[in-house]
N, C-alpha and C positions, 0 to 999 in steps of 0.2 A: 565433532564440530565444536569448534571455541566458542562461546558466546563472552562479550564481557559490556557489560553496563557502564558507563559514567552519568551519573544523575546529575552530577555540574554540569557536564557538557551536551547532557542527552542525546549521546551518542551510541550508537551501538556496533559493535563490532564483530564480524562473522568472517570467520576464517580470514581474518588478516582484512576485511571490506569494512571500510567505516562509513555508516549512512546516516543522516540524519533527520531532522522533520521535512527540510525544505526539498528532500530529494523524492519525497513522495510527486510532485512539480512534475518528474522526469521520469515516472511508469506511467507506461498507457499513452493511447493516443486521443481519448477522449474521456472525460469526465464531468457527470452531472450527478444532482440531487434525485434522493428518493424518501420520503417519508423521512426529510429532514437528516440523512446521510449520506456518506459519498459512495459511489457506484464511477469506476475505475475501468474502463473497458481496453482491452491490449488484445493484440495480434498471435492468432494461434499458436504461428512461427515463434514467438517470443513468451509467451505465456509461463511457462515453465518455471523461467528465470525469473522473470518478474513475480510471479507469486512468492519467489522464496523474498526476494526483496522488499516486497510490501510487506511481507506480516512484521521483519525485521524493521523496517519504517513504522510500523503503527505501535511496535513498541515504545519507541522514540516516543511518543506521546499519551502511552502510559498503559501499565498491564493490562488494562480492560479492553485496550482497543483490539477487534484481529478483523479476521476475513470472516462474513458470519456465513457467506457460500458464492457459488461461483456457478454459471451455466454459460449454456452456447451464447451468441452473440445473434444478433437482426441479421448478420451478415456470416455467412457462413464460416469466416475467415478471422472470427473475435469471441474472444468468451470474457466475460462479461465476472467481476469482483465485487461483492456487495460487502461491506462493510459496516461495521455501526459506531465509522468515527462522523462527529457532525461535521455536516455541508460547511456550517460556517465557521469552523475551526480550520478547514481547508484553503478558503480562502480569502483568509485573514492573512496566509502564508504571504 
């Protein structure tokens, strides 16, 4: 798998998919705070994909950010992305 950085552009690039901060917006179907970070909740069906995409997104805003764990969902059909990028870095987007 390719990875390639640009720190001007804070972009990141995986196999030939460029994402950036603002496309974190467009994983998941629902997202709140928790102890002051974001918690990202997506559809089992899609889950998959979208976790490679967010970790790849939270680079975009700086090595320390990642997925710090992930469980089932309220609803049988969500698992649930816990993260330790801040709430309000999110949406400030």
């Amino acid at each position: 798998m390719q990875k390639v950085i640009n720190n001007n552009l804070k972009k990141v690039s995986v196999m030939n998919l460029i994402v950036g901060k603002e496309d974190i917006k467009k994983i998941g179907h629902t997202t709140y705070e928790e102890d002051g970070n974001t918690v990202i909740v997506c559809s089992i069906d899609t889950a998959n994909i979208e976790e490679i995409l967010l970790r790849s997104i939270l680079k975009c805003f700086g090595d320390e950010y990642e997925i710090i764990s992930s469980k089932d969902g309220y609803e049988d059909d969500d698992i649930l992305f816990f993260t330790n990028l801040p709430f309000e870095t999110y949406m400030s987007l």
